[in-house]
N, C-alpha and C positions, 0 to 999 in steps of 0.2 A: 092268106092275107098277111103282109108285111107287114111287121112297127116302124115307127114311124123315123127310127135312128137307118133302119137299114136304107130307106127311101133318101133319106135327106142326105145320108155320108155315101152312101155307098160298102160301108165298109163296117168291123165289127170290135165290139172297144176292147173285148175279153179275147183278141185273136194274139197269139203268141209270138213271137218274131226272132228269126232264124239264130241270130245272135244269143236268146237266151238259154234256146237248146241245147248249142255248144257245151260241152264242159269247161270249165275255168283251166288256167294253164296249170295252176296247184294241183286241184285235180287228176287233170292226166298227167301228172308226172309221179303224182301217188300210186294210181295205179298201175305203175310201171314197176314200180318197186319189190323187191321180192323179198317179201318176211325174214327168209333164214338166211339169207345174203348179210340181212342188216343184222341179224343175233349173232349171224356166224364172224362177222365184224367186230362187231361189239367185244365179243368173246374174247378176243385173241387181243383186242388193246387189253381191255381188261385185266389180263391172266400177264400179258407183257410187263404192265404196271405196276403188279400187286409183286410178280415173282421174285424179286430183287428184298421188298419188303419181310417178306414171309421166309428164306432161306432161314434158315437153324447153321448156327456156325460153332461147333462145338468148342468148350473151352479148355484149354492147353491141361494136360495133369497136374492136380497138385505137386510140389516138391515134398518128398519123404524125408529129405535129411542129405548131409554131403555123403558124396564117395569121393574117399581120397583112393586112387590108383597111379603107384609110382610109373610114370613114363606118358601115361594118360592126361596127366592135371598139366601137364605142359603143352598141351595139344589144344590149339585155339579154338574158340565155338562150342556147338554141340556136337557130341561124341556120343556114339553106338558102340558099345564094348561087349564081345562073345567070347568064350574060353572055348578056346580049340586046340584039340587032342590031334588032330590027324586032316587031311589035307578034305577028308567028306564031311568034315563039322564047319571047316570053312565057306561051302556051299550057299548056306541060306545070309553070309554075311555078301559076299560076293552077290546074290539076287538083290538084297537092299543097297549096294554099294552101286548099281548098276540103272537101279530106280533112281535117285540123288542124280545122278549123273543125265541121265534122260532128263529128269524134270528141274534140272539147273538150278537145286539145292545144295548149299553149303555145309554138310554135313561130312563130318568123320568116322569112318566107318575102320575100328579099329579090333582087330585079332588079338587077344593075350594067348600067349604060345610058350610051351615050355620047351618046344623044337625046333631049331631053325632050319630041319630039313621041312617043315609041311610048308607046302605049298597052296602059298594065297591066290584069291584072283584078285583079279586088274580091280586098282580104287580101295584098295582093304591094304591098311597099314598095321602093320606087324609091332608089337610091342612084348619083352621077352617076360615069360610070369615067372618070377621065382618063385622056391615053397616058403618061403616068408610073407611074400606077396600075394601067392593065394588064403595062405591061410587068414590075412588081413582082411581080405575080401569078401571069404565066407561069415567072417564074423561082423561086417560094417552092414553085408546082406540079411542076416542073421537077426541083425538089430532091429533093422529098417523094414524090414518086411514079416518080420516074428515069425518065420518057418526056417527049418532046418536045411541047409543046401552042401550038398558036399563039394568040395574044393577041387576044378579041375575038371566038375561034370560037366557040360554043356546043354545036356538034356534039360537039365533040372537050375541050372544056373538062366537058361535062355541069355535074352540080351539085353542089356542094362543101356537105360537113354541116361544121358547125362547131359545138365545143359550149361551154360556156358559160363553159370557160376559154380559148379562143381554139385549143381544139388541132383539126388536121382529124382528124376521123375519116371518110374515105372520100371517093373522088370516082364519082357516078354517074351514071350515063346518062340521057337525055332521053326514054327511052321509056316504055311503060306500064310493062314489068318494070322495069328503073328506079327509077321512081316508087317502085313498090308496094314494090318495095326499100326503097327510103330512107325511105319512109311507116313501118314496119316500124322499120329500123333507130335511128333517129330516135327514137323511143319507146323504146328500148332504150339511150339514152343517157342520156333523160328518168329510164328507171328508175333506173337508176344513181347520178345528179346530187342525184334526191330519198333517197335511201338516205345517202348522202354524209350530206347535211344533216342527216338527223334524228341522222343518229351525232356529227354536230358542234354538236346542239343540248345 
């Protein structure tokens, strides 16, 4: 036996209709989506965004005090000065003279020499040491860094950054770390000097 709705309509009120079974267009375009697609997105703006923020940009060496070196203080800019005995102590000035140059740095990459048969490389400027002039040296060093340096060594002298108003900023070593230091650091003096400028223009 029928009720009385089915007899009179024909039809049934709680029936569903095709349209509502469809999923909504949001819907299926949701589940299209694929979770680590959208992190993996996310991600990379994210870290894009942030990374410029977050960089550490180290700050230039303090200056220690002037170095006065006769033939040096006439040399414009920042100057790198190493006491070379022989044409193999000029070596690692010749590796930083050659970085600067690669990376289209202004720097002066200067030889004090008590010989003018050694033999520099290419971008290393020769300047002659007298024993006046060393022994001046060992003792401005001497002051400036309160350790004993003998006159003329290399090993122990390394290489002296000097910036464009005569102050030292740092004495460093002969070796590759060293180098790669003061190549580094050097540029961080650079940044400084042109900053300077533009505020003084």
């Amino acid at each position: 036996m029928s009720d009385g709705s089915s007899a009179a309509g024909g039809s049934r009120t709680d029936a569903i209709s095709p349209d509502a079974e469809r999923p909504s267009l949001v819907m299926r375009w949701r589940s299209r989506i694929n979770p680590w697609v959208v992190a993996f997105i996310a991600g990379v703006v994210t870290i894009s965004f942030i990374r410029f923020r977050t960089r550490y940009i180290p700050d230039a060496p303090a200056p220690l005090g002037t170095v006065s070196i006769a033939g040096v203080d006439t040399l414009p800019g920042i100057r790198i000065a190493g006491v070379v005995r022989t044409s193999e102590d000029a070596v690692p000035l010749g590796t930083l003279a050659e970085k600067f140059r690669v990376a289209a740095k202004p720097m002066t990459v200067v030889a004090l020499t008590r010989s003018s048969s050694v033999t520099l490389p290419n971008g290393v400027v020769a300047v002659p040491l007298t024993d006046s002039g060393a022994d001046a040296l060992d003792s401005q060093l001497r002051t400036l860094l309160r350790t004993t340096l003998a006159a003329g060594d290399p090993s122990r002298h390394g290489l002296i950054l000097i910036d464009a108003g005569g102050q030292c900023r740092g004495l460093y070593g002969s070796t590759d770390d060293g180098i790669d230091e003061l190549f580094h650091r050097s540029q961080h003096v650079l940044r400084d000097d042109l900053a300077k400028a533009k505020g003084g223009a």
